[in-house]
C-alpha positions as CSV (number, residue, x, y, z in Angstrom):
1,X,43.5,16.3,5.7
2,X,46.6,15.0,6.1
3,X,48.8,13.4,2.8
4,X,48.3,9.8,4.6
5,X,44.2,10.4,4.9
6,X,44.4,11.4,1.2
7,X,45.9,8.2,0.4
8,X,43.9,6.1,2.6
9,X,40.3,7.9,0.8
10,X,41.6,7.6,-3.0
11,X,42.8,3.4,-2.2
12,X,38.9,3.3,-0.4
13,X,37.8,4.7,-3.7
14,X,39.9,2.6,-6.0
15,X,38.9,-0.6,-3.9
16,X,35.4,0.2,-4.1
17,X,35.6,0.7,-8.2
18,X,38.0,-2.7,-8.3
19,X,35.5,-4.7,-6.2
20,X,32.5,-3.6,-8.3
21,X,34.0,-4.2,-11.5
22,X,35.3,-7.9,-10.0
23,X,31.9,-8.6,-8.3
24,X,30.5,-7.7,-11.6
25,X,32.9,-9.7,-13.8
26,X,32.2,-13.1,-11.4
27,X,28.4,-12.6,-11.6
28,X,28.6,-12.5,-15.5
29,X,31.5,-14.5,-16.9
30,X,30.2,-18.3,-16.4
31,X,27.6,-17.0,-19.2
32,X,30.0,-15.5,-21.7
33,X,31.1,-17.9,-24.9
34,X,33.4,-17.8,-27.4
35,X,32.4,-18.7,-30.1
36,X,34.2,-20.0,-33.4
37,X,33.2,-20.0,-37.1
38,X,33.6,-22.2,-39.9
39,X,32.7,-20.4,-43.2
40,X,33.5,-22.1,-46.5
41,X,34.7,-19.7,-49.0
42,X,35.8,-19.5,-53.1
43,X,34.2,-21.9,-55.6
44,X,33.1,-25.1,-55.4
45,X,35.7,-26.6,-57.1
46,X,38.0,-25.1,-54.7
47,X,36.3,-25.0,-51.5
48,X,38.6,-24.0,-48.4
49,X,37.7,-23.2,-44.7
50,X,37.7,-20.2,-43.7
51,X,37.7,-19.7,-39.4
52,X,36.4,-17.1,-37.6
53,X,35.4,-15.8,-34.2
54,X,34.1,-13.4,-31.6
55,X,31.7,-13.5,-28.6
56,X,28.2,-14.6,-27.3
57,X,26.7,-14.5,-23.9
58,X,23.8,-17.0,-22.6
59,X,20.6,-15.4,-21.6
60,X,18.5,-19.3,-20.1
61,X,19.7,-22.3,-18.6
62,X,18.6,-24.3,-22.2
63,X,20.9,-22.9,-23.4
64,X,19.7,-19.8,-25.6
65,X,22.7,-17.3,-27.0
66,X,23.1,-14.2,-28.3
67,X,25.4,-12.8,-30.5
68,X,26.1,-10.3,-33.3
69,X,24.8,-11.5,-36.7
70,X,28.1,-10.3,-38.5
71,X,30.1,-12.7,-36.2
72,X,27.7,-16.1,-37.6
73,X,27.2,-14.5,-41.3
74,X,27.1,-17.5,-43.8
75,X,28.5,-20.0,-41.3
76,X,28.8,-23.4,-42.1
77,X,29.6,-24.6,-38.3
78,X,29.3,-22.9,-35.3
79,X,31.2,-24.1,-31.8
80,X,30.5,-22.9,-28.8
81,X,33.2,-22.9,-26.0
82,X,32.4,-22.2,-22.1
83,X,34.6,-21.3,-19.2
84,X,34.4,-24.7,-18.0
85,X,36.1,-26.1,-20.7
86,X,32.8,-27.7,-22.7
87,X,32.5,-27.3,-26.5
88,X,28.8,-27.4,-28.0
89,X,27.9,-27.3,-31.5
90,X,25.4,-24.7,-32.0
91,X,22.5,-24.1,-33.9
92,X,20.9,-20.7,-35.4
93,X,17.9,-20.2,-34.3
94,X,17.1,-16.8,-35.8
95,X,19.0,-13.8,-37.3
96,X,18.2,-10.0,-37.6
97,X,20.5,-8.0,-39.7
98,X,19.0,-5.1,-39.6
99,X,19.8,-4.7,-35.7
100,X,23.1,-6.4,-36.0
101,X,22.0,-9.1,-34.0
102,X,21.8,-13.7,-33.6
103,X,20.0,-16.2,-32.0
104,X,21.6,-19.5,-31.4
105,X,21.2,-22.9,-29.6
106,X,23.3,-25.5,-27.6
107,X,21.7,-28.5,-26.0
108,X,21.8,-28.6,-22.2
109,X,20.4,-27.4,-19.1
110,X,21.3,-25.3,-16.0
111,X,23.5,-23.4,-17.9
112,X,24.6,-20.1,-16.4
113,X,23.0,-17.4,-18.1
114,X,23.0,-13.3,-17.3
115,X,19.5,-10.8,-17.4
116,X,18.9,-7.9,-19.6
117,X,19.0,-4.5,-17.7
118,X,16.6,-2.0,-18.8
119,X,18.5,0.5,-20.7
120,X,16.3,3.4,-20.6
121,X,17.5,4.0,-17.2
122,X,21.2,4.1,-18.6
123,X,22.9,7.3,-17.1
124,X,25.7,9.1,-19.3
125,X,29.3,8.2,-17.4
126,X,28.4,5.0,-15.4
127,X,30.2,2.3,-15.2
128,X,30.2,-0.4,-18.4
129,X,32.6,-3.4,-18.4
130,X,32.9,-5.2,-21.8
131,X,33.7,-9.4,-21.2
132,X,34.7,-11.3,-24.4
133,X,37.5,-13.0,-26.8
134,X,39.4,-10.3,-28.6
135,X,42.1,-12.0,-30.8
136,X,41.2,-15.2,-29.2
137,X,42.3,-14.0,-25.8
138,X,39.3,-15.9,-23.9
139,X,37.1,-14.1,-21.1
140,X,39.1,-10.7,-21.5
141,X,37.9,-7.6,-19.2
142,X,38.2,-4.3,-19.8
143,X,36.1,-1.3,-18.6
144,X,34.5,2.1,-18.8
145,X,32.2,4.4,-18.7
146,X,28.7,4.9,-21.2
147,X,29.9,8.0,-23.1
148,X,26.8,8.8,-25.0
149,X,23.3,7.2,-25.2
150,X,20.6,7.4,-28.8
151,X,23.9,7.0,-31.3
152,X,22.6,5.5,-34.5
153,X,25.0,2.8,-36.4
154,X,24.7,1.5,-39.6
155,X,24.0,-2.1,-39.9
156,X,25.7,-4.2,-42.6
157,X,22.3,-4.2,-44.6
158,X,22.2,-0.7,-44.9
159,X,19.4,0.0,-42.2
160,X,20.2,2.0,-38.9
161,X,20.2,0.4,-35.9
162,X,18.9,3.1,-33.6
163,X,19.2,3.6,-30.0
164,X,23.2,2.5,-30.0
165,X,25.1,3.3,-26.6
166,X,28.8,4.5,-27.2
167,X,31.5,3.4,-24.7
168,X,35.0,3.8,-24.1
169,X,35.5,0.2,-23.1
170,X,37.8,-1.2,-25.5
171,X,37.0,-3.5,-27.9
172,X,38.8,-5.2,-30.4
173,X,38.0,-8.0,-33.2
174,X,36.8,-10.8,-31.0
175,X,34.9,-8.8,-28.6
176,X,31.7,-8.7,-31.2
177,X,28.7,-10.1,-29.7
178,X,30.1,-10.1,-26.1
179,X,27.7,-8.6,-22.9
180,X,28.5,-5.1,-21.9
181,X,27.6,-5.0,-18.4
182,X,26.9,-2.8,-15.4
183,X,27.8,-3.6,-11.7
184,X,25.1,-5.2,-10.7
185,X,26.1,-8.4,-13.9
186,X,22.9,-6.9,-15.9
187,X,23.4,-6.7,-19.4
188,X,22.7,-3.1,-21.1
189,X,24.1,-3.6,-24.3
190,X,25.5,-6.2,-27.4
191,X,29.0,-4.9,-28.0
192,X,28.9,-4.7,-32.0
193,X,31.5,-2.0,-33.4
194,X,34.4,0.1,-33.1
195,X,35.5,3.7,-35.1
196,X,38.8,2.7,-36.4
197,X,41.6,4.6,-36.0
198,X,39.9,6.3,-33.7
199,X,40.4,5.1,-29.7
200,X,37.6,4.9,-27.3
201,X,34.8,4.7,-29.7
202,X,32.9,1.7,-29.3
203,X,29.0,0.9,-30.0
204,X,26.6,-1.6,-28.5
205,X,23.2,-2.4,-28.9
206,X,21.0,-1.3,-25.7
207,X,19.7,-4.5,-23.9
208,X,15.6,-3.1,-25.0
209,X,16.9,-3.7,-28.5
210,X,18.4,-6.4,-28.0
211,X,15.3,-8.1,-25.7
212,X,12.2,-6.7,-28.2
213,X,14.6,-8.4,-31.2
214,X,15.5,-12.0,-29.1
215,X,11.7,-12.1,-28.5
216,X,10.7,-12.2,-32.0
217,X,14.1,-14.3,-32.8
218,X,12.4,-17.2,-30.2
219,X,8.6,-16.6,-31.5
220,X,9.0,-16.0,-35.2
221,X,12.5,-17.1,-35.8
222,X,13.4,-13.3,-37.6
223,X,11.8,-9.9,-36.9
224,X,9.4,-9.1,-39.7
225,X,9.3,-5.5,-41.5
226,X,7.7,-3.8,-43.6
227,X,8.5,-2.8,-46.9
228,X,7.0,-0.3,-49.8
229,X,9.0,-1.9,-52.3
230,X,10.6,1.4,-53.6
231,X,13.9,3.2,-54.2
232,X,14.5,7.0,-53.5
233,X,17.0,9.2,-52.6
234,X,16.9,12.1,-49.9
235,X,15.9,15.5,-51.6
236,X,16.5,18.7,-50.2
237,X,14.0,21.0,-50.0
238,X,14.2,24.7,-51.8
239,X,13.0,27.3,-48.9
240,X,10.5,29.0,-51.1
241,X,8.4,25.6,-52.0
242,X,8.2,24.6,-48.9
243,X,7.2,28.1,-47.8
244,X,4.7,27.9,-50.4
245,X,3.1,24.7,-49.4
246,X,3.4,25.5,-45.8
247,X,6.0,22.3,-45.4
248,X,7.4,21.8,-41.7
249,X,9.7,19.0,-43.5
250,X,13.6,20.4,-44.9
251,X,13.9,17.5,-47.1
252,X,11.6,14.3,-48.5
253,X,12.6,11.5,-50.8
254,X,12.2,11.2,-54.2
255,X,10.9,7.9,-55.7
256,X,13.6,6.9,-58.5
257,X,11.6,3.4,-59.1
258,X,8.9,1.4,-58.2
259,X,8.9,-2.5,-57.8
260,X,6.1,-3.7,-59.9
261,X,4.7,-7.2,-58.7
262,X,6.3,-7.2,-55.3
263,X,5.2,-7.9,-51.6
264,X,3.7,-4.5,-51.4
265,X,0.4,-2.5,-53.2
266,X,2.1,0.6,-54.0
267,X,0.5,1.3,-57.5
268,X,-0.8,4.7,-56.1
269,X,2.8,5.9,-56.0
270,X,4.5,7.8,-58.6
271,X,8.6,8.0,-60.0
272,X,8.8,11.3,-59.2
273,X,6.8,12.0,-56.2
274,X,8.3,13.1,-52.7
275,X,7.6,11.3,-50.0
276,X,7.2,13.6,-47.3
277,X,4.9,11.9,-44.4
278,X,3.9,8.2,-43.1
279,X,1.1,7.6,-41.5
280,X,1.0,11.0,-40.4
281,X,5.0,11.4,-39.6
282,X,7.2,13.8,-41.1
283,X,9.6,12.0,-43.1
284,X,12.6,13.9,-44.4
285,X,15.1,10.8,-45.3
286,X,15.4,6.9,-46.3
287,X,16.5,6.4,-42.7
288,X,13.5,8.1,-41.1
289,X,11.3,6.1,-43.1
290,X,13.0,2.5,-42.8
291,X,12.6,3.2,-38.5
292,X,8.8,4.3,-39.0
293,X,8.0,1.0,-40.9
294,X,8.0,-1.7,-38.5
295,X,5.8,-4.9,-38.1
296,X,2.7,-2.9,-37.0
297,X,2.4,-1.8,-41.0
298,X,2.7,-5.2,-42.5
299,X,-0.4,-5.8,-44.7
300,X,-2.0,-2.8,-43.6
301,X,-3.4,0.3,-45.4
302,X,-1.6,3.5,-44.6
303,X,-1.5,7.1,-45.6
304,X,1.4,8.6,-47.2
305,X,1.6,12.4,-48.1
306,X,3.7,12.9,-51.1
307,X,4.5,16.5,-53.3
308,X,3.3,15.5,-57.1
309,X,3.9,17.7,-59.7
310,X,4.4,21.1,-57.4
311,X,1.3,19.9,-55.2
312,X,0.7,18.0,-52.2
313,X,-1.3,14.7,-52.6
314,X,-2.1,11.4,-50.0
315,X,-1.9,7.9,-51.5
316,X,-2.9,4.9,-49.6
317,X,0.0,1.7,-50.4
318,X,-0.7,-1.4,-48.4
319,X,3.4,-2.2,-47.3
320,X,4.5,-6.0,-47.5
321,X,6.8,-8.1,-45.6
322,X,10.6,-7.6,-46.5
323,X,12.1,-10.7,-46.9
């Protein structure tokens, strides 16, 4: 092959990559927002604005958004900006914390709006291309690859937001709530968080997250969990108990109060014990039980195995509805 071929099959190549991405970019942009906060901040007595911004994408032509929650939090007025030029006050329609994630509003129709791809079909090193407002720099591009697929990320709640993609499209302040999209203009993933200093660390939430949790923003207005109105700590194991007992688990967690008079029937439960199962799931930390207790448990009685005074015993609590 001569020098010339070689050129001629690496520009084919970079053509082909460049006309993706652009074909990919038109598709999706007339969808993406920017969208800017008005927070109020200090006391009342001396109450001053406070502005703020990031990203949203539409996902229906009446004008449905989604965004991160973090980029809305305690907003006072919301203004959403399109390509065209239009400005739209918005509305919040629902918010989910724990998965990092906003519903909002504008009034209209035909709006240009993008579709979810199905992330479980996400491949390790194709093609992601992040669209947003980083620093205020509207409709900003840049691209990637997905580097890693079932990350976990910590929400600002304190609950893990499972399933996370990690890219190495860069994102920056501004970017949060943006579409991260393949070439076809489907959106796998919410772009949510960066590792600083690192570079080329970046999280989104898959698109199935993000579609089971705008579902339940539209119906219900939140996503409902469940809650056994305790606080515990992850306990390591000693070997030769769990040996003893015949314990698959390395860890539990230990009940360091109960909430007496709350959403959930927990008076079965013990300071002391060591939560160890759910419903018939090893459980072997907090985060392992706050992902097991999901809608389905809400009002319902479930087993729970638990090591009380040196012995294994199952308690039945009846989990409420965190709030």
């Amino acid at each position: 092959m001569t020098d010339n071929q070689k050129r001629t099959n690496q520009n084919d190549l970079l053509d082909a990559y460049s006309q993706a991405v652009v074909t990919a970019c038109e598709k999706v942009s007339p969808a993406v927002v920017h969208i800017s906060v008005e927070r109020k901040s200090g006391r009342r007595s001396e109450r001053r604005r406070k502005e703020g911004s990031g990203s949203g994408f539409l996902i229906s032509p009446d004008g449905f958004i989604v965004t991160n929650h973090h980029v809305i939090q305690n907003a006072k007025r919301l203004t959403v900006s399109l390509p065209t030029g239009e400005s739209y006050e918005a509305d919040v329609k629902g918010e989910a914390p724990s998965t990092d994630l906003a519903l909002l509003k504008i009034s209209g129709d035909k709006f240009s709006y993008v579709k979810f791809a199905d992330s479980a079909h996400l491949k390790v090193g194709q093609i992601a291309i992040a669209i947003g407002n980083p620093y205020g720099f509207e409709y900003t591009v840049t691209s990637g690859v997905v580097s890693a697929l079932g990350r976990s990320l910590r929400a600002q709640s304190g609950r893990l937001i499972d399933d996370v993609l990690q890219t190495d499209a860069a994102l920056n302040p501004g970017n949060s709530g943006g579409p991260l999209i393949n070439t076809l203009g489907e959106v796998i993933g919410v772009n949510t968080a960066t590792i600083l200093p690192a570079q080329g660390i970046c999280f989104a939430i898959t698109s199935n997250t993000a579609q089971y949790v705008v579902s339940r923003l539209i119906t219900d207005g939140k996503v409902r969990r469940a809650y056994l109105g305790i606080a515990g700590q992850n306990l390591k194991l000693d070997p030769k108990f769990r040996q003893r007992l015949k314990l698959e688990n390395q860890s539990g967690i230990r009940v360091s109060t109960i909430e007496a008079d709350g959403p959930s029937a927990n008076q079965l439960l013990r300071e002391g014990d060591i939560i160890i199962q759910l419903d018939g799931k090893d459980v072997q930390s907090i985060d392992e039980l706050h992902r097991l207790l999901n809608e389905s448990f809400i009002g319902k009685s479930v087993k729970i195995r638990v090591i009380r005074q040196s012995r294994i015993k199952e308690v039945i609590v009846i989990p409420g509805e965190l709030t």
